[in-house]
N, C-alpha and C positions, 0 to 999 in steps of 0.2 A: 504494500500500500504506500506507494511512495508519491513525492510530490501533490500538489495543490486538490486533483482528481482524488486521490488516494483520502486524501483529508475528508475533502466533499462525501465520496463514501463512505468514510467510518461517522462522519456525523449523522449521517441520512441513516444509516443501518441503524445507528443506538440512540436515536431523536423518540423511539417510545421509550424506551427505559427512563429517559428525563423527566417524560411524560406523566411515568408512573410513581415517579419520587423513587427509584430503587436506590436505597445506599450502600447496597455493598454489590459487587459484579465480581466474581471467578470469570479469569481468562483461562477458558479452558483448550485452548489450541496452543501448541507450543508456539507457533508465532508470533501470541499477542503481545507475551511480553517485551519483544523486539519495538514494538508500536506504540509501546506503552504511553508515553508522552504524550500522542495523537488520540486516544481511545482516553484519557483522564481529560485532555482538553473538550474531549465531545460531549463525558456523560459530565463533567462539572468537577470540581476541586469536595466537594462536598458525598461525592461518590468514593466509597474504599473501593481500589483493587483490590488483588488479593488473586497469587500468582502460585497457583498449588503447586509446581515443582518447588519452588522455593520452600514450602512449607511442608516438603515431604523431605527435602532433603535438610530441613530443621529438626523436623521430628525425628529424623535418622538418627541425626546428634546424639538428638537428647538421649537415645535409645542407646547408642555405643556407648554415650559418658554413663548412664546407667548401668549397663552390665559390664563398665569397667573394658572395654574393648576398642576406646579410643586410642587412636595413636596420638603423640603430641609430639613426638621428637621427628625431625624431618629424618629423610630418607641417606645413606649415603646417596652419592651422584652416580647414575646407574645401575643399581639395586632395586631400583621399582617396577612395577610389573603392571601393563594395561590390559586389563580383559574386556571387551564390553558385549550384553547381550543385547538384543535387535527382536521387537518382535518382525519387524518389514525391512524392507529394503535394505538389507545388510552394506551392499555394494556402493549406495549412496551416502548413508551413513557413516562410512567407512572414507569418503570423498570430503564431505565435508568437513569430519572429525580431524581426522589430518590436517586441515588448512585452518579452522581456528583453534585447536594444539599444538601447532607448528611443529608436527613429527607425524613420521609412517604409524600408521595404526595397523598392526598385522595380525592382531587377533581379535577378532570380530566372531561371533556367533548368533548365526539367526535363529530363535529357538519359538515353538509352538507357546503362546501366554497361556492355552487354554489347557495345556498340563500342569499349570502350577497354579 
């Protein structure tokens, strides 16, 4: 959703929510939170985001600091290990990831979500 069109958009899609007095909005597409500026200027400063990967990966935390299975001491340099699993498009994910980690991703796995 980029430039002036993009804006017009995002305010024309969520001009009922305003409508409706909603004050709290979940961005539930991974993209929205890239837009985020654009989508707070539309539904109003008085509207909460609220960005559930952020808040899954809070609660993560808490959960590690919980069962004591936080790590806090950094990594030697080269000692770490990147796994990631994919429920789709492995191959794109695998495209992107590299280019905003600034490193080869070579282990990627696409796995079924509806076995877990």
């Amino acid at each position: 959703m980029g430039g002036a069109a993009g804006r017009r958009d995002c305010v024309r899609y969520l001009a009922e929510l305003g409508a409706a007095q909603v004050d709290t909005l979940i961005m539930g597409c991974t993209h929205f939170p890239v837009i985020r500026p654009v989508i707070q200027r539309a539904v109003g400063e008085n509207v909460t985001l609220v960005d559930p990967a952020f808040e899954a990966a809070a609660e993560l935390k808490n959960l590690l600091v919980e069962k004591e299975l936080l790590c806090t001491r950094p990594a030697p340099e080269g000692s770490g290990r990147l796994k990631l699993y994919v429920s789709d498009r492995a191959e794109k994910v695998r495209t992107f990831a590299s280019a905003i980690l600034s490193m080869d991703i070579t282990d990627i796995e696409q796995i079924d979500i509806e076995v877990y």
